[in-house]
C-alpha positions in Angstrom: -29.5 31.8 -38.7 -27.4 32.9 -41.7 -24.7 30.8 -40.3 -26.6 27.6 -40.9 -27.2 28.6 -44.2 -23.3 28.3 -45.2 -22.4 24.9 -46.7 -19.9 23.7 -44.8 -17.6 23.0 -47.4 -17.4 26.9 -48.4 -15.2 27.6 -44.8 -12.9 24.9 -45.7 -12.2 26.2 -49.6 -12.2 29.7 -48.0 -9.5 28.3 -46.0 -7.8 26.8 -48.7 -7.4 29.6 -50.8 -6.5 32.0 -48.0 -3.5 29.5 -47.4 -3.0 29.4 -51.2 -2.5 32.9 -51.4 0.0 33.2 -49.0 2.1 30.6 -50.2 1.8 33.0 -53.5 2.5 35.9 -51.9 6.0 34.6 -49.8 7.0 33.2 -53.2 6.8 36.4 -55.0 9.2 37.8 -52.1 11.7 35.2 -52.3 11.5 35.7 -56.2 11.6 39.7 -55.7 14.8 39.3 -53.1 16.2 37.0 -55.4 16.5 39.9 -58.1 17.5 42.2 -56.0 20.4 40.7 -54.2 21.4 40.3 -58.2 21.0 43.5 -59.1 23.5 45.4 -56.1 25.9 43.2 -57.3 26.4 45.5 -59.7 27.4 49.4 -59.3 24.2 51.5 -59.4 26.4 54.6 -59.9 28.2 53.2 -63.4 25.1 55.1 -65.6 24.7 58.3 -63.5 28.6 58.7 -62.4 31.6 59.2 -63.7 34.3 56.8 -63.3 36.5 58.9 -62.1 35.4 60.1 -58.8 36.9 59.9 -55.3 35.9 56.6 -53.7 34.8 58.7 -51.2 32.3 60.6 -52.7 30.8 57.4 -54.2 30.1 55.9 -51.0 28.0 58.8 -50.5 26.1 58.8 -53.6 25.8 54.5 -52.7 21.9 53.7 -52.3 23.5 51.0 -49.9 25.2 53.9 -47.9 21.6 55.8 -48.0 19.4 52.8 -46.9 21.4 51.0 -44.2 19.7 52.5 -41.8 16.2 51.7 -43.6 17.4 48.5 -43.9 18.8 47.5 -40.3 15.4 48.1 -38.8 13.8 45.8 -41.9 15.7 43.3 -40.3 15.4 43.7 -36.7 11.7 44.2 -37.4 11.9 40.6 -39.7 13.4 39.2 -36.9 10.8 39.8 -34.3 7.5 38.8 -36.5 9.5 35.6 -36.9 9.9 35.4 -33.1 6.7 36.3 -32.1 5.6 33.6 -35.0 7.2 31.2 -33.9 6.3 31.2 -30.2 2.7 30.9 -31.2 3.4 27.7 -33.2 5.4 26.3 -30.3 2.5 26.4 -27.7 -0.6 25.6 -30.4 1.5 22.8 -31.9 4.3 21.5 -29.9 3.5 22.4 -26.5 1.1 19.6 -25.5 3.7 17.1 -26.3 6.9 18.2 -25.2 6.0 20.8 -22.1 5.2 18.8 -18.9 4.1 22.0 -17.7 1.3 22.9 -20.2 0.2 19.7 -20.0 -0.6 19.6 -16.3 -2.5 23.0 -16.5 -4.2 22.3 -19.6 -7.5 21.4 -18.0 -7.9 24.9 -16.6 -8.3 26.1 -19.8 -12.5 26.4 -19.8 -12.1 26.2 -24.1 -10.5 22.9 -24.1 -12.8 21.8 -21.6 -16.2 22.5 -22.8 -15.0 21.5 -26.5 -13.9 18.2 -25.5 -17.0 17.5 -23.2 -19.1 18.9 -25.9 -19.4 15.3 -27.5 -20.4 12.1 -26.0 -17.2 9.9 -24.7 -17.0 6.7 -26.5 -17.1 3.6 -23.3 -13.8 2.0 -21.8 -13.6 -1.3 -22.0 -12.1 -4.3 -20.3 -10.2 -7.2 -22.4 -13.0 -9.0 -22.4 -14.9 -6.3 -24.7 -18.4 -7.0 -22.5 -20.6 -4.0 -22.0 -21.0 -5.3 -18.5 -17.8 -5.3 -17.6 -16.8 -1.9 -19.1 -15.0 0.7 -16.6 -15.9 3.8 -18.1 -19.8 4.2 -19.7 -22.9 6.9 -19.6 -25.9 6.2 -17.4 -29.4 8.6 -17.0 -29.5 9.6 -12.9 -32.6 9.7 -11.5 -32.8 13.1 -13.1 -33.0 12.0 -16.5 -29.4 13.2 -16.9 -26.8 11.3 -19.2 -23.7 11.1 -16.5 -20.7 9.4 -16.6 -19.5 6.3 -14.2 -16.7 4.6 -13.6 -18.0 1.5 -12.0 -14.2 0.8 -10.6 -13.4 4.3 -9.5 -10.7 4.4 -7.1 -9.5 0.9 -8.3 -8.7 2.8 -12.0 -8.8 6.6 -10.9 -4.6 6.4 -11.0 -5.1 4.9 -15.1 -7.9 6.8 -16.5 -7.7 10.3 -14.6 -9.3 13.3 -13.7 -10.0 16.7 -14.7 -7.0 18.1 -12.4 -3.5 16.5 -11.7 -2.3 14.3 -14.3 -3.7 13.2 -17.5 -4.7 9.7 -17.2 -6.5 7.8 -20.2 -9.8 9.7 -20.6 -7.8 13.0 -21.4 -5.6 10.8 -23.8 -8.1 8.8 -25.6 -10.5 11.4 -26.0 -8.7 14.6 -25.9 -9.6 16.9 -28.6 -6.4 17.4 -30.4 -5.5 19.2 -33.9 -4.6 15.1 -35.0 -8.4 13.9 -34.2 -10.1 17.3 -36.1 -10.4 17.0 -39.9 -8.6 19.3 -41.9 -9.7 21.5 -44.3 -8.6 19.9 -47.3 -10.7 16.4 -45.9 -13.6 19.0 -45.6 -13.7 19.7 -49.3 -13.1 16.2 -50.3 -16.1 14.9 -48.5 -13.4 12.5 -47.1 -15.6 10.8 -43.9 -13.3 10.6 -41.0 -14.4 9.4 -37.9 -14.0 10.7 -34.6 -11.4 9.1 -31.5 -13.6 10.7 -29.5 -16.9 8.9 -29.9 -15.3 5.8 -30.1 -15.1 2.8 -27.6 -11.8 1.5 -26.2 -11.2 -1.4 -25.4 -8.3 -1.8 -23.0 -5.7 -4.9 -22.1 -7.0 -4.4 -18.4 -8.9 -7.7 -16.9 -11.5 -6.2 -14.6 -11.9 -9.1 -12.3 -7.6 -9.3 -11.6 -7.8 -5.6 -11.4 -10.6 -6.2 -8.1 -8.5 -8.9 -6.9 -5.2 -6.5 -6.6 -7.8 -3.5 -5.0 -8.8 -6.6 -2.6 -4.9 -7.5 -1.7 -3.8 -4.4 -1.1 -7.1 -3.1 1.0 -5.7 -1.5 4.8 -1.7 -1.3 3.0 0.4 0.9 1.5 1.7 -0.4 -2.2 1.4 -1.1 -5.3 0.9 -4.0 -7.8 1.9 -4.4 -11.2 0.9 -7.4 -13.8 1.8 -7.9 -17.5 1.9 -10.4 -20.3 5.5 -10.8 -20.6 5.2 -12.0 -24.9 2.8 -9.6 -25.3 3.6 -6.3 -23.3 -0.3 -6.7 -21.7 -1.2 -4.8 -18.7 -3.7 -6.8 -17.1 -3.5 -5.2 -14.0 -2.0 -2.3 -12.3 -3.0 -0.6 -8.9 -1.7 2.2 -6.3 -3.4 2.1 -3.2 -4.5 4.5 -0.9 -5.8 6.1 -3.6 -9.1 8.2 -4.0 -12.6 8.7 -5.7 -13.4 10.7 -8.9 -16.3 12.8 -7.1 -13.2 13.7 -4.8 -11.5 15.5 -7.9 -14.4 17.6 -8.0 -14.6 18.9 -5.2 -11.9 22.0 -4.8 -11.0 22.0 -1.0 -10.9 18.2 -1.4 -8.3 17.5 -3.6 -5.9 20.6 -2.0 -6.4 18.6 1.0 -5.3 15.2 -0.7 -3.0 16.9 -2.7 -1.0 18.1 0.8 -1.3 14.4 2.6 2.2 13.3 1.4 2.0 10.7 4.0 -0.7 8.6 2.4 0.1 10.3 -1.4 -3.2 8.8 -2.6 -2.8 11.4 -5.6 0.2 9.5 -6.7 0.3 6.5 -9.1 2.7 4.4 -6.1 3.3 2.1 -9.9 4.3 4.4 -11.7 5.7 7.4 -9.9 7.3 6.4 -6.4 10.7 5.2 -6.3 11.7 2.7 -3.8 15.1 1.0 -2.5 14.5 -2.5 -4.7 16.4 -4.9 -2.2 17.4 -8.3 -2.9 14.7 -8.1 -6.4 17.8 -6.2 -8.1 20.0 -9.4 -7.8 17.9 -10.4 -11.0 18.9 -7.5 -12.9 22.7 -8.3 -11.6 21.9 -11.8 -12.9 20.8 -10.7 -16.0 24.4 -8.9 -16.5 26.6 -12.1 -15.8 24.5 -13.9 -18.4 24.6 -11.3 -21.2 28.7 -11.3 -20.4 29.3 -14.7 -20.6 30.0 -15.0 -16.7 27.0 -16.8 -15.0 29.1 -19.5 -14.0 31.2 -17.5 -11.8 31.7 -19.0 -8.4 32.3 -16.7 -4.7 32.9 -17.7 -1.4 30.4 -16.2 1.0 32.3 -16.4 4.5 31.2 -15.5 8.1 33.7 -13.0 7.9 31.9 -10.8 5.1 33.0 -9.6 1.7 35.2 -6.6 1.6 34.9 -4.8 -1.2 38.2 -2.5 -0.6 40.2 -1.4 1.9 38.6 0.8 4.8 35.0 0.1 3.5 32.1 -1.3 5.6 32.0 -5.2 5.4 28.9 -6.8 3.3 27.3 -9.4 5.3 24.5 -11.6 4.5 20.9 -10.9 6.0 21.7 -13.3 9.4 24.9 -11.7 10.0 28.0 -13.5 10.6 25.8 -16.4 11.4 24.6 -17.1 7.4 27.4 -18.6 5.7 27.0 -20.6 2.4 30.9 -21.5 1.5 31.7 -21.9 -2.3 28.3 -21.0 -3.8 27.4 -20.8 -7.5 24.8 -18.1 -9.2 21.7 -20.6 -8.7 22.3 -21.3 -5.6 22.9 -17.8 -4.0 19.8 -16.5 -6.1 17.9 -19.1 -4.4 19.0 -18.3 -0.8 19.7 -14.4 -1.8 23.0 -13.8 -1.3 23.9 -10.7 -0.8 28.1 -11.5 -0.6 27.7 -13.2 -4.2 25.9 -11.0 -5.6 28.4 -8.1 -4.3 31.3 -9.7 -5.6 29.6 -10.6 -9.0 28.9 -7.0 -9.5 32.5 -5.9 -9.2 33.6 -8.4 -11.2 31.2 -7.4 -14.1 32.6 -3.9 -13.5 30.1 -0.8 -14.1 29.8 -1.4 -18.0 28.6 -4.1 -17.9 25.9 -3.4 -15.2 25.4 -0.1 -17.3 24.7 -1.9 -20.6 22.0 -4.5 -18.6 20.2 -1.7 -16.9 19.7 -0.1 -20.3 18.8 -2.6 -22.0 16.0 -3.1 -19.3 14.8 0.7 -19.5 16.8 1.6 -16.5 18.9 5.1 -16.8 22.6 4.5 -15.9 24.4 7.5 -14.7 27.7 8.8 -13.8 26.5 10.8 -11.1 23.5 11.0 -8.7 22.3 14.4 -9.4 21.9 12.8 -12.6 19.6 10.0 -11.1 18.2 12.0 -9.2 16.1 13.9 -12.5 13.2 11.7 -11.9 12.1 12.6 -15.9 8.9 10.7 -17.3 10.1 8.1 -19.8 6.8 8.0 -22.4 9.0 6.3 -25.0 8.7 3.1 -23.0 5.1 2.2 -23.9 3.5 1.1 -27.1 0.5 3.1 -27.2 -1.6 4.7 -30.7 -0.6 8.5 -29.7 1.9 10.6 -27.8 -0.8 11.6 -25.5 -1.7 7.9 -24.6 1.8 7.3 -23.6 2.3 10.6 -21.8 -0.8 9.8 -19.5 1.0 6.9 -18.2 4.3 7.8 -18.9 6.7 6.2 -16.0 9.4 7.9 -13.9 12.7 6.6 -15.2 14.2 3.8 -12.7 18.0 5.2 -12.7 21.3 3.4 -10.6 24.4 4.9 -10.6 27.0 3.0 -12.2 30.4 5.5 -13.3 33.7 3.5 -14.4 35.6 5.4 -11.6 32.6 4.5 -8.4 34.4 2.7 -6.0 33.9 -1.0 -5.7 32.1 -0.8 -2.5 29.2 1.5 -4.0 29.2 -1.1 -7.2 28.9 -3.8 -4.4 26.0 -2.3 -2.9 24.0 -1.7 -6.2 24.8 -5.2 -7.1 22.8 -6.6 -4.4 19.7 -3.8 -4.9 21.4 -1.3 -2.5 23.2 1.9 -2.2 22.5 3.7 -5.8 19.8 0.9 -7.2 17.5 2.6 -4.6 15.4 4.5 -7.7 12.9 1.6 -8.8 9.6 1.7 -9.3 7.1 -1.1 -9.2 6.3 -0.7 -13.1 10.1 -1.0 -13.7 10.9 -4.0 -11.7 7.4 -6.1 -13.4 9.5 -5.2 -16.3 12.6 -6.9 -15.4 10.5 -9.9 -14.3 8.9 -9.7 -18.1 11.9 -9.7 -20.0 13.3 -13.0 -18.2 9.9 -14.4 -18.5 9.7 -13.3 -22.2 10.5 -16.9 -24.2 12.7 -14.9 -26.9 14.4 -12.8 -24.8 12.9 -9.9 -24.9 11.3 -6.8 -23.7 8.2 -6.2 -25.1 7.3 -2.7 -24.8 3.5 -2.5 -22.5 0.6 -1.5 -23.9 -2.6 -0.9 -22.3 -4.5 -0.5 -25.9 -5.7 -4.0 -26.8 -5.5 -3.3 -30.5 -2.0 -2.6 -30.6 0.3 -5.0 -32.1 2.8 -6.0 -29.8 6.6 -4.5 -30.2 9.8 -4.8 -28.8 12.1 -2.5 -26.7 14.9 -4.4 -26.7 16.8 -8.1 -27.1 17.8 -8.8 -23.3 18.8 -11.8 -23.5 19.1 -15.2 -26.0 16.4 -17.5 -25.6 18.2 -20.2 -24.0 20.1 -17.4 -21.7 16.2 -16.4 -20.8 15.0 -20.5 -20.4 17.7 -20.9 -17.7 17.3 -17.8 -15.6 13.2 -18.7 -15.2 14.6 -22.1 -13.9 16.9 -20.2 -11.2 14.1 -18.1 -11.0 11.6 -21.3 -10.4 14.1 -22.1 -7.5 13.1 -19.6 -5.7 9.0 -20.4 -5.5 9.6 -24.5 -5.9 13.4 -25.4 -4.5 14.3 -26.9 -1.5 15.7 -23.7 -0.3 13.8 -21.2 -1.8 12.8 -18.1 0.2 9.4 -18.0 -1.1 8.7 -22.0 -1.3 6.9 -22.5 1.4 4.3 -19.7 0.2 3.9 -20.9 -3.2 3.9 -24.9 -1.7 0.3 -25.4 -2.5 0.5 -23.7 -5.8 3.2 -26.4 -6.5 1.1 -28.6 -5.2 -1.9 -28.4 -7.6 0.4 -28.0 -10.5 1.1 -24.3 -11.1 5.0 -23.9 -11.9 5.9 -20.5 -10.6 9.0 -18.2 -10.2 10.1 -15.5 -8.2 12.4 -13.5 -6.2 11.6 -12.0 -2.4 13.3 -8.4 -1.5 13.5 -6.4 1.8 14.6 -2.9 1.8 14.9 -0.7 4.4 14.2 3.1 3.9 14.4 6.1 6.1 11.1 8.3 6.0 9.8 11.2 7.3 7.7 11.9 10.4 4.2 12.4 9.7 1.4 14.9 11.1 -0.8 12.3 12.1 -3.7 14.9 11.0 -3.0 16.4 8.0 -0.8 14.1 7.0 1.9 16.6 6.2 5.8 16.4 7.0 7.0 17.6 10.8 9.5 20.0 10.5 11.7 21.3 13.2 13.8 24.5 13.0 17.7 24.5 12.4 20.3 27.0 12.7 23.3 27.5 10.5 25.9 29.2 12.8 29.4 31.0 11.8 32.8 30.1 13.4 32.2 32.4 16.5 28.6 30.9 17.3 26.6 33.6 15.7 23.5 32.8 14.0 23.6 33.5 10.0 20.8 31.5 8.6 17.9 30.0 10.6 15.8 27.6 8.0 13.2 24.2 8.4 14.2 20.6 7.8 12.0 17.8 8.1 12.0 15.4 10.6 13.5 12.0 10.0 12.3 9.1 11.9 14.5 6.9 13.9 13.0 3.8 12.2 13.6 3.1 9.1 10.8 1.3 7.5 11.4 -2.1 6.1 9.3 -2.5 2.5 8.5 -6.2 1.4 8.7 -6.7 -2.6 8.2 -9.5 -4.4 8.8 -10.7 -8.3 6.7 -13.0 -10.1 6.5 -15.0 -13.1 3.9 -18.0 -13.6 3.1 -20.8 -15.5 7.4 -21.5 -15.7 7.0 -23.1 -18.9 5.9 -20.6 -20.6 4.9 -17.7 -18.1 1.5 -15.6 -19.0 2.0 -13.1 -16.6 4.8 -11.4 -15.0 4.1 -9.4 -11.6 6.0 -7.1 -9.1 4.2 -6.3 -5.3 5.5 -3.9 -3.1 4.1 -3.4 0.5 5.5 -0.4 2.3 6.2 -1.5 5.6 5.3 -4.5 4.9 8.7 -6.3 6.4 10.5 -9.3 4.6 9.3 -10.0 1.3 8.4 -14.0 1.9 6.0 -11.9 4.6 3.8 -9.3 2.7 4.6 -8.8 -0.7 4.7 -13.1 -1.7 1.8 -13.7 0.3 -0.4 -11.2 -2.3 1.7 -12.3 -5.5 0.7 -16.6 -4.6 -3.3 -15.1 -4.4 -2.6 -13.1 -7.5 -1.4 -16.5 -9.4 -4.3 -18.3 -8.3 -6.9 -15.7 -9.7 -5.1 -15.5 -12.6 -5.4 -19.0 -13.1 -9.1 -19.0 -12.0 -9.8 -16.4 -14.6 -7.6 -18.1 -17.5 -5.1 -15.6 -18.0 -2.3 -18.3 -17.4 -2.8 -20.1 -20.5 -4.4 -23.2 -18.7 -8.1 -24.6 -18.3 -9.5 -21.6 -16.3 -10.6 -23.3 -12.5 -14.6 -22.0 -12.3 -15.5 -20.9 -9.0 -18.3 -24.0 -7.3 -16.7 -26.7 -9.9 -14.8 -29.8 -8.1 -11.3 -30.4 -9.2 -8.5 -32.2 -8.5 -6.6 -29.0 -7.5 -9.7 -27.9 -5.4 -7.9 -29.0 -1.8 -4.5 -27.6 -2.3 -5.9 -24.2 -3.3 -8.1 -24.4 -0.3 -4.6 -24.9 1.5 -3.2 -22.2 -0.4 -5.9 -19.8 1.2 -5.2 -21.6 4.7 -1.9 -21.0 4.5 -2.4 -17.0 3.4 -4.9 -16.7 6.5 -2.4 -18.1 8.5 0.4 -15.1 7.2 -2.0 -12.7 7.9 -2.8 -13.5 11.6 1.0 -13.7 12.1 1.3 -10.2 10.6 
């Protein structure tokens, strides 16, 4: 009761002066140490000595010969308060932004906990900024109880979190952090701050396009990624499987998630899985030969293969010896994917050169693969209000190896999304897509913050370089021989100019517990030259198939594309199969929601596009049956 009695203000001027007074009190020992270095610079002994003694004996008589030991442990005892001072400031001030570690663990702290669900969350909300479409609100339960929902849930567990595993966006935007509390000094003032965490957000996420990936992706292993390519917008992004906030919960249910690594649904597939990127990377190779000046370079693609060096396994197209395109050009071979052009191009450009693209793309170039192989979280990529915004969706960092000494036949295979490309993530390649699809150029940094202005990670490209790579792009969706074309036909049909590029990877995976879900293992020996056995140790099972993953890039409308999208279906099999198939349906909400920059198409309105989009879902029916 005395407590409430205290103004509040007296605390905070309490605090002041305590602060005050120690700034006074480590001035008065600099000033003191000061003096005294000055004063031993002069002979102590000159006014109780005589000159004349043995320099011997004066040592003796020295105050600095009587105190050294005094003085030794002054400073070893300096040295550990500053130690022990400074390890406290590193984990109350620096700790939750630069230890991955402390971050992941910081929800078991009960303090942090309670304090932050002490207050009332403010609401998440779509782009649209309509209560009714918010993903994150309060509700009373039949109780009476205030309770939070998240009418979504596993459609946006992977973006706004949980209590345990990662921090996703509730943690970040409503954290309580030393930045959000008012100090003492706005205490005194009377200054009135107002508080992140009762604030709503509203969020560059499009509720209705977020559904309609969920809906794409139901039965399949993948992920989806969607952004504004001028503005960095994330209007969708999904993971699937993935699970329920009431599973988080529950203890023994997430430790029994957490160890099913063969359906992962803890892991943001987006953001956090790396895949082999396949014939999608040729647009990153692409991308190269502009920036140096050599997208007119010309290759033969033969029935006998490309040879990359002596010795080395010969590159064939996918049909084998059987798929031969002569004398092609870079449109051309994009359109088909060729995988011999594409080779060759990247050996020509040399591993600088494919180096310096990357980069500029957000892709980590290396010398060596245990240097790819890192997998660190790249928060720097995102334009987001706080640290802790960009940590909760921080990617892992797509990574090839590309070293000025690799032998061409490794360069050859990265050129063509092989070999050591195989590090992408679907996040990273919606990105490359965005930065071709990007009018100026560029790469706009994504932000998931609607409030955010937008900002630039890097100049890719000129603007012209950018105009004519969407055209080869739009060769692949709309040209005669495009690998996607007949897909996006009734798109083309009812006037929706699209681009793209199909990819088909093939990736060796482990055998799965069909129950738990957890890796077989079998036993292996390690034996010495006469036989014996010196190590006996487990080593998971590989399966004799590898599985074949469909991707697909997408940018739409051509002229001036409003979104930029990347699909990847695990398993899934060539990319004009699975992964286009869900990118065409993607377009054609987008379009039917407005997000493409042309008269939204309402749902139960005739229109002159009405029968070719009825095609388009014919013809996306008749994919599925053949799947």
């Amino acid at each position: 009761m005395l407590l409430l009695l205290i103004p509040e203000k007296l605390p905070a001027l309490l605090s002041l002066i305590y602060i005050g007074g120690l700034g006074l009190v480590a001035l008065l020992l600099l000033v003191a140490f000061v003096r005294y270095r000055t004063r031993i610079k002069r002979d102590p002994l000159v006014a109780v000595a005589p000159e004349d003694l043995p320099e011997e004996v004066r040592k003796r008589l020295s105050a600095m010969a009587t105190n050294r030991g005094v003085r030794a442990f002054r400073l070893a005892f300096t040295l550990l308060v500053l130690t022990v001072f400074g390890f406290h400031v590193y984990w109350a001030l620096y700790a939750a932004e630069t230890n991955e570690k402390f971050q992941a663990l910081s929800y078991k702290d009960l303090r942090n906990r309670r304090l932050a669900e002490s207050t009332l969350r403010g609401w998440i909300l779509d782009r649209s900024g309509q209560l009714d479409r918010a993903l994150a609100l309060y509700r009373r339960d039949e109780r009476g109880r205030i309770v939070r929902e998240y009418p979504l849930d596993q459609a946006t567990v992977h973006l706004l979190g949980t209590d345990r595993g990662d921090p996703g966006l509730e943690r970040a935007l409503f954290g309580v952090e030393s930045g959000a509390l008012p100090q003492a000094l706005d205490v005194v003032l009377e200054r009135n701050l107002r508080q992140p965490a009762t604030l709503d957000v509203r969020l560059t996420i499009d509720r209705e396009l977020q559904k309609a990936a969920v809906e794409q992706l139901r039965g399949r292993h993948g992920a989806v990624v969607i952004l504004n390519p001028q503005t960095g917008e994330v209007l969708a992004m999904y993971s699937n499987p993935s699970y329920s906030v009431k599973d988080a919960q529950d203890e023994t249910t997430w430790i029994r998630l957490d160890a099913d690594k063969r359906d992962s649904p803890l892991v943001n597939r987006a953001l956090s899985f790396y895949y082999i990127p396949g014939s999608t990377f040729k647009t990153v190779t692409m991308l190269a030969a502009y920036r140096a000046g050599m997208q007119d370079a010309e290759f033969v693609c033969s029935g006998n293969g490309y040879y990359a060096q002596p010795g080395a396994r010969v590159i064939y197209d996918d049909g084998g010896p059987g798929e031969v395109h002569g004398r092609i050009g870079m449109a051309r071979a994009y359109e088909v994917s060729c995988n011999q052009y594409f080779a060759q191009l990247a050996v020509k450009l040399g591993a600088q050169r494919m180096r310096d693209a990357a980069r500029a793309l957000g892709i980590g170039a290396y010398d060596t693969s245990d240097d790819a192989l890192r997998g660190r979280k790249q928060p720097e990529i995102w334009n987001a209000s706080t640290s802790a915004v960009a940590r909760a969706l921080a990617p892992r960092e797509a990574t090839i190896v590309a070293a000025d000494r690799m032998r061409p036949y490794d360069l050859a295979l990265v050129g063509f999304g092989q070999g050591y490309a195989g590090q992408m993530t679907p996040f990273e390649m919606a990105l490359v897509a965005a930065a071709i699809a990007n009018v100026e150029g560029k790469l706009m940094k994504p932000k998931i913050e609607l409030d955010r202005p937008p900002e630039a990670f890097a100049q890719v490209a000129t603007p012209q370089q950018a105009a004519e790579m969407r055209a080869i792009m739009g060769r692949v969706t709309m040209g005669t021989e495009g690998t996607a074309r007949r897909i996006f036909a009734p798109l083309t049909a009812a006037g929706i100019t699209t681009g793209g590029k199909t990819g088909t990877a093939q990736k060796e995976v482990p055998v799965y517990d069909p129950k738990t879900g957890e890796p077989v293992t079998v036993k292996k020996y390690e034996r010495d030259r006469t036989g014996r056995i010196i190590r006996e140790y487990e080593q998971v099972l590989i399966s004799p198939e590898k599985r074949i993953d469909s991707w697909f890039l997408c940018i739409a409308p051509l002229e001036r594309p409003q979104i930029a999208m990347a699909v990847i279906i695990e398993g899934g099999g060539y990319g004009a199969r699975a992964a286009a198939p869900v990118a065409a349906a993607l377009v054609e909400k987008a379009r039917e929601l407005g997000l493409l920059g042309l008269p939204p198409q309402e749902k139960g309105v005739p229109s002159k596009d009405q029968p070719q989009a009825k095609k388009a879902r014919r013809a996306r029916a008749e994919s599925r049956a053949r799947r």
